[in-house]
PQR file of N, CA, C, O and H, with PARSE charges and radii, in Angstrom:
ATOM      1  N   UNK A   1       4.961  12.545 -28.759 -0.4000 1.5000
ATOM      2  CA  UNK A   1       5.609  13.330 -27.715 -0.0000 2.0000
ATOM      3  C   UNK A   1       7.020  12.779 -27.484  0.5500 1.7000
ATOM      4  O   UNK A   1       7.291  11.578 -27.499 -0.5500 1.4000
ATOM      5  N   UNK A   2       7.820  13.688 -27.287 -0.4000 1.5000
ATOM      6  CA  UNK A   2       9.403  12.990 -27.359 -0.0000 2.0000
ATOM      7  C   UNK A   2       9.722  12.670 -25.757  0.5500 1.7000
ATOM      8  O   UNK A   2       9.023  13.100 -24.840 -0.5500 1.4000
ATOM      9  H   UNK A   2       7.600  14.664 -27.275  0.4000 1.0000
ATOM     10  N   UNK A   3      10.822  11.896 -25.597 -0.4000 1.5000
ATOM     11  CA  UNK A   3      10.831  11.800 -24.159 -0.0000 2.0000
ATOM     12  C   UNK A   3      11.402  13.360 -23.664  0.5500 1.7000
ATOM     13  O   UNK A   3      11.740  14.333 -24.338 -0.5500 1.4000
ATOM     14  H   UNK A   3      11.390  11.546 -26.342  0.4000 1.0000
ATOM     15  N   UNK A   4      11.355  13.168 -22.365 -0.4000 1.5000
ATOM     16  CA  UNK A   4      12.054  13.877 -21.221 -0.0000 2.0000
ATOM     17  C   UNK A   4      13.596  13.749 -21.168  0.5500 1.7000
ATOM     18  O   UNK A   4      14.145  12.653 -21.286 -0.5500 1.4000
ATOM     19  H   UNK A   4      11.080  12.378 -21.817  0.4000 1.0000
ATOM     20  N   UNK A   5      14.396  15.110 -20.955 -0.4000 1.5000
ATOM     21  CA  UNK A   5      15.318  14.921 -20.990 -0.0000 2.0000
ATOM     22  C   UNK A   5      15.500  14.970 -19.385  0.5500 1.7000
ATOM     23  O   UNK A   5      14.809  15.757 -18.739 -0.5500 1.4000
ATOM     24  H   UNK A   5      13.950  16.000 -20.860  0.4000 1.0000
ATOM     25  N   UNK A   6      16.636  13.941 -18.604 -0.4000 1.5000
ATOM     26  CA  UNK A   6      17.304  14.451 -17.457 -0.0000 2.0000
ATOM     27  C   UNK A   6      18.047  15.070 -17.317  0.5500 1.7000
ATOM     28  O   UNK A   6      19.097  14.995 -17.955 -0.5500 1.4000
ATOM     29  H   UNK A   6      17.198  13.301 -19.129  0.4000 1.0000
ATOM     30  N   UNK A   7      17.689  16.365 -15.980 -0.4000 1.5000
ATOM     31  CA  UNK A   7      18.793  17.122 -16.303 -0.0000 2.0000
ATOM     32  C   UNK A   7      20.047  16.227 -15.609  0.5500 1.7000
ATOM     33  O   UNK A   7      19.889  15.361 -14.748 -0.5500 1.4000
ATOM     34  H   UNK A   7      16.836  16.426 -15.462  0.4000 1.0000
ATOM     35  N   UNK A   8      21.410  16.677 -16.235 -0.4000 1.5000
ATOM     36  CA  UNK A   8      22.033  16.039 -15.686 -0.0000 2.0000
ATOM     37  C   UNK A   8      22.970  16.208 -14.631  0.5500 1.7000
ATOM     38  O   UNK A   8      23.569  15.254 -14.137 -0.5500 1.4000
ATOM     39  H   UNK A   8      21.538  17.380 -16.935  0.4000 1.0000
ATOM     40  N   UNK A   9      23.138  17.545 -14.219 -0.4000 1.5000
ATOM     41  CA  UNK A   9      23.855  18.519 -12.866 -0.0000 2.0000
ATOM     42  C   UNK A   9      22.554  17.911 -11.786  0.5500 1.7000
ATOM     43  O   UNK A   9      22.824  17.739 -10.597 -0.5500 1.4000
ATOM     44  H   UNK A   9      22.651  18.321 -14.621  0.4000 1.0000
ATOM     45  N   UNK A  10      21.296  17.644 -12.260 -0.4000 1.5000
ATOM     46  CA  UNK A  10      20.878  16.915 -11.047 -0.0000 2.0000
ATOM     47  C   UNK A  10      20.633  15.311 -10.750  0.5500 1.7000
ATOM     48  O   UNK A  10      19.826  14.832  -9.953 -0.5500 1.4000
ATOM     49  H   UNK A  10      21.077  17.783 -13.226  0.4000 1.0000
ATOM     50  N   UNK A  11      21.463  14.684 -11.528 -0.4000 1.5000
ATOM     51  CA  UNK A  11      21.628  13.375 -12.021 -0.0000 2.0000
ATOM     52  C   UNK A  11      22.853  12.716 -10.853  0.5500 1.7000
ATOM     53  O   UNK A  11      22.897  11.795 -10.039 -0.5500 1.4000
ATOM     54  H   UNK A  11      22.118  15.073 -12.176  0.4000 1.0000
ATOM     55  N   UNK A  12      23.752  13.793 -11.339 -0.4000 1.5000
ATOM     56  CA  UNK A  12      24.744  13.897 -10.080 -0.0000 2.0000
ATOM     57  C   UNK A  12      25.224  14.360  -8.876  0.5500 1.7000
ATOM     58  O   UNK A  12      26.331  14.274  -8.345 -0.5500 1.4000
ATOM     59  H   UNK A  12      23.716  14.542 -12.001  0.4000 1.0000
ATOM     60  N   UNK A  13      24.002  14.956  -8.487 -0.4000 1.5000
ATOM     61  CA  UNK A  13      24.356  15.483  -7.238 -0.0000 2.0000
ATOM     62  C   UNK A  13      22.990  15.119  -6.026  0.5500 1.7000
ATOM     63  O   UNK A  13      23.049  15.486  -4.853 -0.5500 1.4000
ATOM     64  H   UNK A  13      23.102  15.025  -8.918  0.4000 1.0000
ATOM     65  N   UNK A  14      21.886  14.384  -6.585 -0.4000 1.5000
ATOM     66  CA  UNK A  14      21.300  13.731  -5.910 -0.0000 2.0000
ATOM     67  C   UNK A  14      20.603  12.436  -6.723  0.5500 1.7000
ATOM     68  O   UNK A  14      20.603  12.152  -7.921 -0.5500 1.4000
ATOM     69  H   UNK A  14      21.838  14.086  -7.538  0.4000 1.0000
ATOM     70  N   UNK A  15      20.064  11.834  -5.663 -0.4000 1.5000
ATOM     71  CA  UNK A  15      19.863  10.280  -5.345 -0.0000 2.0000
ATOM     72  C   UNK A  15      18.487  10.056  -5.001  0.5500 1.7000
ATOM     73  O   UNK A  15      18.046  10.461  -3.925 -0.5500 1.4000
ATOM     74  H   UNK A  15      20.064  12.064  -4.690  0.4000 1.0000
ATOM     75  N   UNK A  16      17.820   9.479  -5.784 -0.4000 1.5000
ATOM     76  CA  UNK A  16      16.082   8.578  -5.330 -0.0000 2.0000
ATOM     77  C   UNK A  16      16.075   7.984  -4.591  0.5500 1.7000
ATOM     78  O   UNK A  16      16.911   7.150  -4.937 -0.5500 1.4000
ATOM     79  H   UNK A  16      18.179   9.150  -6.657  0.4000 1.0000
ATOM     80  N   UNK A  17      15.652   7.640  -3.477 -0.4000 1.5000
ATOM     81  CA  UNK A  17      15.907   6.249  -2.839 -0.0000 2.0000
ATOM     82  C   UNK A  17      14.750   5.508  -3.251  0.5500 1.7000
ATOM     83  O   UNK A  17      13.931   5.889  -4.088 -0.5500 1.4000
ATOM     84  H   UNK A  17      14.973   8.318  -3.195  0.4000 1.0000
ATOM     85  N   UNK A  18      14.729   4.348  -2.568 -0.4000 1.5000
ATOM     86  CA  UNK A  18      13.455   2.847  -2.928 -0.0000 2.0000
ATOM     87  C   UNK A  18      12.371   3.462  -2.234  0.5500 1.7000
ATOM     88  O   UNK A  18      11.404   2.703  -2.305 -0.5500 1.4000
ATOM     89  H   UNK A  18      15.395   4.039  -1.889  0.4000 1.0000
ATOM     90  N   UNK A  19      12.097   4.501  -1.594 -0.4000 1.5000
ATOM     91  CA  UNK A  19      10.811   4.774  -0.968 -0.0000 2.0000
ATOM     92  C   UNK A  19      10.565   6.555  -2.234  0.5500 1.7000
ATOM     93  O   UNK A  19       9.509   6.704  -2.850 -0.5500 1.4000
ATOM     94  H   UNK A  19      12.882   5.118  -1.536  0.4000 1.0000
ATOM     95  N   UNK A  20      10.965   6.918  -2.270 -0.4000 1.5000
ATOM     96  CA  UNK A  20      10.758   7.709  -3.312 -0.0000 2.0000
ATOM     97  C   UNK A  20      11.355   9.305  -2.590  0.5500 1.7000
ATOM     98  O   UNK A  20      10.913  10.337  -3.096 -0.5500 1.4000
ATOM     99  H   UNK A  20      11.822   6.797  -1.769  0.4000 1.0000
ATOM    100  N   UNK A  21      12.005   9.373  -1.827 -0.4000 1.5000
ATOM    101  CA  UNK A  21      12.644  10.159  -0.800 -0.0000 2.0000
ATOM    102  C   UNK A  21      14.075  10.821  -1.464  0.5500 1.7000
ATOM    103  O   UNK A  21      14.870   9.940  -1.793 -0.5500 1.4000
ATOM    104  H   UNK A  21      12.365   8.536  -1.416  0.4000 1.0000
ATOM    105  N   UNK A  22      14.527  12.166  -1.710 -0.4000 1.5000
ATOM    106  CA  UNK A  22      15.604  12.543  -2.592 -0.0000 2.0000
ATOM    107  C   UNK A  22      16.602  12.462  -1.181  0.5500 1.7000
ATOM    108  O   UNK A  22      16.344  12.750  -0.012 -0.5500 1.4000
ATOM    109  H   UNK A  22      13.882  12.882  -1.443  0.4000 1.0000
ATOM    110  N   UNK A  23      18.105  11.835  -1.959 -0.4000 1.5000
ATOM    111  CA  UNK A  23      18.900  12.094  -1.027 -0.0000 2.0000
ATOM    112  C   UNK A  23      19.907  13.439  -1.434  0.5500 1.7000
ATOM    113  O   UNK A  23      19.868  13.849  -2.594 -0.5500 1.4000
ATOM    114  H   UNK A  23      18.314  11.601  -2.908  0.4000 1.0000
ATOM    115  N   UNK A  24      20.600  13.949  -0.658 -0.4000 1.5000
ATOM    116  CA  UNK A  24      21.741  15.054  -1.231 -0.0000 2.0000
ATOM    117  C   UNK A  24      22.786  15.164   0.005  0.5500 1.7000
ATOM    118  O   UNK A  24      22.493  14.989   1.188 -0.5500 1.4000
ATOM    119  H   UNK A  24      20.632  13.615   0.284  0.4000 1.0000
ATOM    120  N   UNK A  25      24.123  15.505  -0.533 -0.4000 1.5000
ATOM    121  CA  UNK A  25      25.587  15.637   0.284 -0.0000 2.0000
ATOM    122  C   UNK A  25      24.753  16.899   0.922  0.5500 1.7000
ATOM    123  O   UNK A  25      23.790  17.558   0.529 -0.5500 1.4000
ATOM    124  H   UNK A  25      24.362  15.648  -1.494  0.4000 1.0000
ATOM    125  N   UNK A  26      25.617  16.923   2.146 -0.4000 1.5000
ATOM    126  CA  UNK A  26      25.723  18.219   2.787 -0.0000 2.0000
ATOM    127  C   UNK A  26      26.336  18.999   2.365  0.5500 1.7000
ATOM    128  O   UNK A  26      27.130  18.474   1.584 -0.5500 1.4000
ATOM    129  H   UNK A  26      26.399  16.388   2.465  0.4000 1.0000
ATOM    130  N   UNK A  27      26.499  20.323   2.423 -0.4000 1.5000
ATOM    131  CA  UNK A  27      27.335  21.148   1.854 -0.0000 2.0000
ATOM    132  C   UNK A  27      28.400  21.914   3.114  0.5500 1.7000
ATOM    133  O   UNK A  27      28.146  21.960   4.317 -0.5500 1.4000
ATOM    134  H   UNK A  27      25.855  20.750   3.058  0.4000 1.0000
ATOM    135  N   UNK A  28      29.582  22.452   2.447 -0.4000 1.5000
ATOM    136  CA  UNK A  28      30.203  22.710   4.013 -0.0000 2.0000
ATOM    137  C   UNK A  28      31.492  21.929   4.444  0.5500 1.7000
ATOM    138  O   UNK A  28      32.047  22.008   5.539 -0.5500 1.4000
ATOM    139  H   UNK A  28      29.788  22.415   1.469  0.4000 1.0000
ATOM    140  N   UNK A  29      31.959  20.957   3.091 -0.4000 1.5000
ATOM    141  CA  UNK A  29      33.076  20.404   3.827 -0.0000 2.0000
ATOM    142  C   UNK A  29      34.241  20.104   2.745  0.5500 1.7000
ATOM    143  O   UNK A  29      34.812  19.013   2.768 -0.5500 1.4000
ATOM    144  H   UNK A  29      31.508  20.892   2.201  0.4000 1.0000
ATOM    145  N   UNK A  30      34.529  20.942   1.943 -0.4000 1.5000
ATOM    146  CA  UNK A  30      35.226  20.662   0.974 -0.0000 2.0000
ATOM    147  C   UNK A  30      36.862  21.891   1.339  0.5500 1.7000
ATOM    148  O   UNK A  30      37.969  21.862   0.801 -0.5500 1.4000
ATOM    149  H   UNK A  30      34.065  21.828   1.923  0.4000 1.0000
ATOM    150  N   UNK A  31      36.402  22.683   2.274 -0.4000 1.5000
ATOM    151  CA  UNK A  31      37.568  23.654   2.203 -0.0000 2.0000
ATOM    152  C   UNK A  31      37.248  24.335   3.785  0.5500 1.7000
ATOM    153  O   UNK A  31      36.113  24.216   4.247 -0.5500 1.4000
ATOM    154  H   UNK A  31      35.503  22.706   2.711  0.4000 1.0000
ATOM    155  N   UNK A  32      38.461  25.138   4.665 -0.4000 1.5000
ATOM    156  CA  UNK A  32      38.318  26.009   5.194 -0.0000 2.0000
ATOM    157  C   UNK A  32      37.520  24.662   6.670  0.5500 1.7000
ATOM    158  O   UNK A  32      36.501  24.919   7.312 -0.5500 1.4000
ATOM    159  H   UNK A  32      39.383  25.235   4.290  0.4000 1.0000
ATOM    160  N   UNK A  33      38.206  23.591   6.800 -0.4000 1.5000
ATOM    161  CA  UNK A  33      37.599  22.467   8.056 -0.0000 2.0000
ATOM    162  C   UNK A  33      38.568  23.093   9.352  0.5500 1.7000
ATOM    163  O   UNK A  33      37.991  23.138  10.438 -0.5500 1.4000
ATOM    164  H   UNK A  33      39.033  23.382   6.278  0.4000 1.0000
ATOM    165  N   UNK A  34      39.118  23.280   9.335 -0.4000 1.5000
ATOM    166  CA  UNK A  34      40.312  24.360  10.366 -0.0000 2.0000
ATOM    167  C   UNK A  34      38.962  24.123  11.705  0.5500 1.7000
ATOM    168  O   UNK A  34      38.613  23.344  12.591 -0.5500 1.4000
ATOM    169  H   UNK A  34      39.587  23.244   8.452  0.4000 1.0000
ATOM    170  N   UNK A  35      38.542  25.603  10.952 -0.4000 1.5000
ATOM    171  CA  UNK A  35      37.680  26.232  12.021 -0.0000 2.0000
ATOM    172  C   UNK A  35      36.589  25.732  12.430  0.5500 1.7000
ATOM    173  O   UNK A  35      35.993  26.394  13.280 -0.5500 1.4000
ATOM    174  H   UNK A  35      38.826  26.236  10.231  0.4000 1.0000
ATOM    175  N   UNK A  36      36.015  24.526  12.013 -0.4000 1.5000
ATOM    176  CA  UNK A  36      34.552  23.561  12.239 -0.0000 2.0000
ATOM    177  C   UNK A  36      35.299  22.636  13.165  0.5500 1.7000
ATOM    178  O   UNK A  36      36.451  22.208  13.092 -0.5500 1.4000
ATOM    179  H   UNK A  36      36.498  23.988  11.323  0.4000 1.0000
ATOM    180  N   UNK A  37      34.254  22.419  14.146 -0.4000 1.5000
ATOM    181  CA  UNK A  37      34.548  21.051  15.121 -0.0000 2.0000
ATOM    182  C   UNK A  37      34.865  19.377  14.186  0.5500 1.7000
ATOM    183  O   UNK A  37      34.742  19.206  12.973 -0.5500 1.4000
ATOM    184  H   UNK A  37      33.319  22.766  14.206  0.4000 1.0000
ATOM    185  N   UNK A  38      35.189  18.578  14.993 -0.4000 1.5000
ATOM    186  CA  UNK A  38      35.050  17.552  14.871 -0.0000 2.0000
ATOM    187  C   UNK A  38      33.981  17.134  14.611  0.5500 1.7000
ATOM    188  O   UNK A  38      33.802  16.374  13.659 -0.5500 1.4000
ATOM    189  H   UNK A  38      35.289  18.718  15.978  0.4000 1.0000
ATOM    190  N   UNK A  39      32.859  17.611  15.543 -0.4000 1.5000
ATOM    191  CA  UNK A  39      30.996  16.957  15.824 -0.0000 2.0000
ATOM    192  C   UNK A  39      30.537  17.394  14.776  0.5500 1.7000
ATOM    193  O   UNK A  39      29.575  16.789  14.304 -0.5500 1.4000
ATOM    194  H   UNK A  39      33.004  18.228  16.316  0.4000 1.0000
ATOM    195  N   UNK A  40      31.129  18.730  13.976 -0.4000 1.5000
ATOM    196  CA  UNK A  40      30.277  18.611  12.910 -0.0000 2.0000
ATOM    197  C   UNK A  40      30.850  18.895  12.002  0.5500 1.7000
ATOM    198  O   UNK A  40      30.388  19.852  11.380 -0.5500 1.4000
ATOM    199  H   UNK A  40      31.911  19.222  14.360  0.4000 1.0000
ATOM    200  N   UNK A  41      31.704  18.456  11.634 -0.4000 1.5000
ATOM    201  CA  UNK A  41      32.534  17.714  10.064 -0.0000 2.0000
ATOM    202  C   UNK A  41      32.182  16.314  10.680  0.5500 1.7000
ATOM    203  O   UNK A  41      32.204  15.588   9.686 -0.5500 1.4000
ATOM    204  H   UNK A  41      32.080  17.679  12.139  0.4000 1.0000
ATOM    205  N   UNK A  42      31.917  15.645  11.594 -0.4000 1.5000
ATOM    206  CA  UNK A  42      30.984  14.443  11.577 -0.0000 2.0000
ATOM    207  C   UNK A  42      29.797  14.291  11.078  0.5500 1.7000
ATOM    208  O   UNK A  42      29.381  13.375  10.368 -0.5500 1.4000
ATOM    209  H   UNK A  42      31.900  16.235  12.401  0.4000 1.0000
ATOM    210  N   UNK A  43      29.327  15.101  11.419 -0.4000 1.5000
ATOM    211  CA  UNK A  43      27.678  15.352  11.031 -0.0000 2.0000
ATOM    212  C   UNK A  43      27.542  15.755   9.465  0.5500 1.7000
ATOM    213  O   UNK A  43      26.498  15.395   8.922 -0.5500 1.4000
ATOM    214  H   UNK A  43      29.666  15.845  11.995  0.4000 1.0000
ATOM    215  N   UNK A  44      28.496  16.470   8.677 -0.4000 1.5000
ATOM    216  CA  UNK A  44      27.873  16.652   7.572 -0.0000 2.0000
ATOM    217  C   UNK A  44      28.404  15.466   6.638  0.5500 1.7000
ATOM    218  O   UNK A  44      27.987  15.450   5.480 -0.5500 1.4000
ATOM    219  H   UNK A  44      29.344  16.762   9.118  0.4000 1.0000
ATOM    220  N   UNK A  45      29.136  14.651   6.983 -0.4000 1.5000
ATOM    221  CA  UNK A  45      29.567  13.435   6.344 -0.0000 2.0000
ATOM    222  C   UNK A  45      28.141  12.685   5.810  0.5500 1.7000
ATOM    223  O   UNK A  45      27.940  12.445   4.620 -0.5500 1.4000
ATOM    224  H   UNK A  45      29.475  14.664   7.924  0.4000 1.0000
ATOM    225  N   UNK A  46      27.323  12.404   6.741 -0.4000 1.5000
ATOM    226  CA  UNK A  46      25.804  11.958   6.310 -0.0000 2.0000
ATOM    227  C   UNK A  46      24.806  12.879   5.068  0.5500 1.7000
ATOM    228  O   UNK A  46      24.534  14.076   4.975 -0.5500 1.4000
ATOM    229  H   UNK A  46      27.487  12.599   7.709  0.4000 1.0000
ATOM    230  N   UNK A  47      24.534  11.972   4.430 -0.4000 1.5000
ATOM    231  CA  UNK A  47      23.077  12.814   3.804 -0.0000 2.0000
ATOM    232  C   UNK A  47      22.129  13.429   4.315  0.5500 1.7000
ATOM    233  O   UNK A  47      21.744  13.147   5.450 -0.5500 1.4000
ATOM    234  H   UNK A  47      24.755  10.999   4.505  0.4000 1.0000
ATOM    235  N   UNK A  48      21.643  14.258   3.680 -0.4000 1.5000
ATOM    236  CA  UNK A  48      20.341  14.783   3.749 -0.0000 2.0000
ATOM    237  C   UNK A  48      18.991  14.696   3.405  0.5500 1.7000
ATOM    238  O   UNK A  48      18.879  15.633   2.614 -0.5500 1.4000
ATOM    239  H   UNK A  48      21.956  14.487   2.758  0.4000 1.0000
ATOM    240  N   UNK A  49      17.888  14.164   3.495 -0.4000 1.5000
ATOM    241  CA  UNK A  49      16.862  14.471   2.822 -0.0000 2.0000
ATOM    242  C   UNK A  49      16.157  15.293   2.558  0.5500 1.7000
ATOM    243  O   UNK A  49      15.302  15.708   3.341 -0.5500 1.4000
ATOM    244  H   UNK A  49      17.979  13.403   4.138  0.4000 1.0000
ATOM    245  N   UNK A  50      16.346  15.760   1.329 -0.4000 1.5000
ATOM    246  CA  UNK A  50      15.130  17.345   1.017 -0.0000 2.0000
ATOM    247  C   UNK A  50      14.157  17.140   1.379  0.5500 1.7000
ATOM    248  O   UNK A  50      13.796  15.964   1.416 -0.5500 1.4000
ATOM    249  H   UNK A  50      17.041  15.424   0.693  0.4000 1.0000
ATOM    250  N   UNK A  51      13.310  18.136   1.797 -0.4000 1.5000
ATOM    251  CA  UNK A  51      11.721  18.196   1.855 -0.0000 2.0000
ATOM    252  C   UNK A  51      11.003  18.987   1.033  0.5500 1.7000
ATOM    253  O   UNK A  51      11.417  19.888   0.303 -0.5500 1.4000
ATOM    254  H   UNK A  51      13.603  19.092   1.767  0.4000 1.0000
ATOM    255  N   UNK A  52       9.496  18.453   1.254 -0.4000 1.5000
ATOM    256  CA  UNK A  52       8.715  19.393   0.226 -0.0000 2.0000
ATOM    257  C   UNK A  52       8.944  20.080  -0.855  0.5500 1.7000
ATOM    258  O   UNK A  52       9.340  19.058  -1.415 -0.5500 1.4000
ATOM    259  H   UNK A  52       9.160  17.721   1.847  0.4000 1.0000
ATOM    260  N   UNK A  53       9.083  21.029  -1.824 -0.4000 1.5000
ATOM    261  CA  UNK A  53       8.939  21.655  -2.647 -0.0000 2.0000
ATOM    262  C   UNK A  53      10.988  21.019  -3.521  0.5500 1.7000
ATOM    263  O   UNK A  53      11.239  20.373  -4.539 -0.5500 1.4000
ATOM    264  H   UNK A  53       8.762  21.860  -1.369  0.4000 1.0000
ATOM    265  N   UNK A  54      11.690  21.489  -2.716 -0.4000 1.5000
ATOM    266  CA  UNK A  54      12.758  21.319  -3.243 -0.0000 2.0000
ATOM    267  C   UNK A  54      12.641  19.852  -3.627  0.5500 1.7000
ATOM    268  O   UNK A  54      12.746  19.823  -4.853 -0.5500 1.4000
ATOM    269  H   UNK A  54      11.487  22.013  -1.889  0.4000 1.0000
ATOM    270  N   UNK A  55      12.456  18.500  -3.107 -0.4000 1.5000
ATOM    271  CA  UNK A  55      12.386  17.596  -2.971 -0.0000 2.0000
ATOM    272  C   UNK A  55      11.309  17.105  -4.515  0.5500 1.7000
ATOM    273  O   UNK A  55      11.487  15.925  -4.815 -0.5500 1.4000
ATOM    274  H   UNK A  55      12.371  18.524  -2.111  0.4000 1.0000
ATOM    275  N   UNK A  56      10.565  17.657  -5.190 -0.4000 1.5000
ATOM    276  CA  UNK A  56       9.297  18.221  -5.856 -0.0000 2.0000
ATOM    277  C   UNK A  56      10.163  18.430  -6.650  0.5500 1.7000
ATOM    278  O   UNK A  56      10.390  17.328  -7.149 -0.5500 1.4000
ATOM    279  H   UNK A  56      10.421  18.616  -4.946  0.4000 1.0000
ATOM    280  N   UNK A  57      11.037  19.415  -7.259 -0.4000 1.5000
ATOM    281  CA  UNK A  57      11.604  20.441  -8.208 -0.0000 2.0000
ATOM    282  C   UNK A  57      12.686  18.939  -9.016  0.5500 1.7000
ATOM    283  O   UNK A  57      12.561  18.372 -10.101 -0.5500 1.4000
ATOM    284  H   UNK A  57      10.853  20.310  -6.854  0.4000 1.0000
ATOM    285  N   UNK A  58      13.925  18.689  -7.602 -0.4000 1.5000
ATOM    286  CA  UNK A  58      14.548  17.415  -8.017 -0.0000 2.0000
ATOM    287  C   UNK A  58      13.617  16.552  -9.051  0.5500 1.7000
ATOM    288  O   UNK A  58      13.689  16.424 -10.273 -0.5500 1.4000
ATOM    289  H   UNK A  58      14.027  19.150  -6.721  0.4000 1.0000
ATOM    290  N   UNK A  59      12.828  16.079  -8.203 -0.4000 1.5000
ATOM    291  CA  UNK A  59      11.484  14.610  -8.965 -0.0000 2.0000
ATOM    292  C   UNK A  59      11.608  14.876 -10.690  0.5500 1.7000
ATOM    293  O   UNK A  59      11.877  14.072 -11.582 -0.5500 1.4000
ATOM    294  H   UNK A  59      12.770  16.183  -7.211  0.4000 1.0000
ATOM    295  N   UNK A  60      11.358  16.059 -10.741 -0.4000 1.5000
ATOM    296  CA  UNK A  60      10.830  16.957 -11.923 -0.0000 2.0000
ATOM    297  C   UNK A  60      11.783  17.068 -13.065  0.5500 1.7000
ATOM    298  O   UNK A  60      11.683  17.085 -14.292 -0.5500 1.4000
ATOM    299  H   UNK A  60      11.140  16.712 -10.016  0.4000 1.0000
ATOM    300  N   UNK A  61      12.718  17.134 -12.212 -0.4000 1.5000
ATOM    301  CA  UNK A  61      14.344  17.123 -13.336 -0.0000 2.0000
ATOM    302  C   UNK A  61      14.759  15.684 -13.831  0.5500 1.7000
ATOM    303  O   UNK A  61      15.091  15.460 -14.994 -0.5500 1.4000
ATOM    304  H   UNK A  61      12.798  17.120 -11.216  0.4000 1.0000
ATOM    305  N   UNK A  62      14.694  14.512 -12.608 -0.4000 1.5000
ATOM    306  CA  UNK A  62      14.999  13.178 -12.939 -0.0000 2.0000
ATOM    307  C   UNK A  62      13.591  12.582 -13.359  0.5500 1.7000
ATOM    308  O   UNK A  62      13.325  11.857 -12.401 -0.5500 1.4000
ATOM    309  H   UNK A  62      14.424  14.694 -11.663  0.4000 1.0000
ATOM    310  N   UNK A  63      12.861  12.515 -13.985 -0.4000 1.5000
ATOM    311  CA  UNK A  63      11.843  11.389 -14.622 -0.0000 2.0000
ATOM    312  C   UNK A  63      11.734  10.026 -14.498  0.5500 1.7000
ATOM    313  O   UNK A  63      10.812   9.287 -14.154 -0.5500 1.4000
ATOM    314  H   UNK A  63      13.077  13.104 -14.763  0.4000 1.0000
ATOM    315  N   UNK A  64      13.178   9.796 -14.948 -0.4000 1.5000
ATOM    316  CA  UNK A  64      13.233   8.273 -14.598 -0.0000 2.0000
ATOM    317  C   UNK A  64      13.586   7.899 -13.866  0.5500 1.7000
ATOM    318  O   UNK A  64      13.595   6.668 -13.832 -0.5500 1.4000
ATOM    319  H   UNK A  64      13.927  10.397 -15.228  0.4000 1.0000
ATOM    320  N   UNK A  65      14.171   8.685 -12.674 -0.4000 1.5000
ATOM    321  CA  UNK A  65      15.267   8.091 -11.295 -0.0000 2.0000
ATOM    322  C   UNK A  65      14.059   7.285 -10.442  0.5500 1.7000
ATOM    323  O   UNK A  65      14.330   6.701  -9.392 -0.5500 1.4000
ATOM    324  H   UNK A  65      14.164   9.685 -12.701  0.4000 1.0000
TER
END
């Protein structure tokens, strides 16, 4: 059986952590900050953790992460 390939568009855009938990950027802050508050162009500065199923799909793409 040959190995697994990772994909790699999800190699780079999320993160395993040491508990087995996917991390991912927020989305929402690359253009067009004008019109968003302060409180939340604060807020999306932090990660996210996926849940359930999406969180599942990631796992599936990285093998070895």
């Amino acid at each position: 059986m040959p190995k697994m390939k990772t994909h790699k568009g999800s190699a780079k855009r999320f993160k395993i952590t040491g508990s087995g938990k996917v991390k991912a950027k927020k989305s929402g802050l690359r253009h067009i900050l004008t019109s968003k508050s302060t409180k939340r162009k604060r807020a999306l500065r932090h990660p996210s953790i996926l849940q359930g199923k999406d969180a599942q799909n990631v796992k599936k793409m990285m093998p070895y992460a």
